[in-house]
C-alpha angles and dihedrals in degrees: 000000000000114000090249093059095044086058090039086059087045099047091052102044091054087050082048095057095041095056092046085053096047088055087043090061095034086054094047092040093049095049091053088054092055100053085044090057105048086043112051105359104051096044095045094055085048091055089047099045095050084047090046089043092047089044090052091043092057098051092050083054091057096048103043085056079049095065104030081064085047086055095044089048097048 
């Protein structure tokens, strides 16, 4: 085995480990989001959605009272 080849071999099996590192970490990263994710984020946007909805809801209430007064005046 030439030199150049030895450090051919060397220099790929470091790339090797490095990228086997680096999808070690992605996968271990990506699962920690998701559990991130389904456990704070997603019940936090439900609890503000239903607040926003019944928020919305109670102002379309207002205003169809609003122009059914504007009807019964005209």
């Amino acid at each position: 085995m030439t030199e150049f080849d030895r450090k051919v071999e060397e220099a790929s099996a470091r790339l090797n480990r490095s990228m086997a590192n680096l999808a070690e970490t992605l996968e271990k990263e990506t699962a920690e989001l998701v559990t991130y994710l389904n456990d704070e984020v997603v019940p936090a946007v439900r609890s503000h959605s239903s607040k926003a909805l019944r928020h919305a809801a109670g102002k379309l209430s207002e205003f169809a009272e609003f122009i059914e007064k504007q009807r019964k005046n005209s």
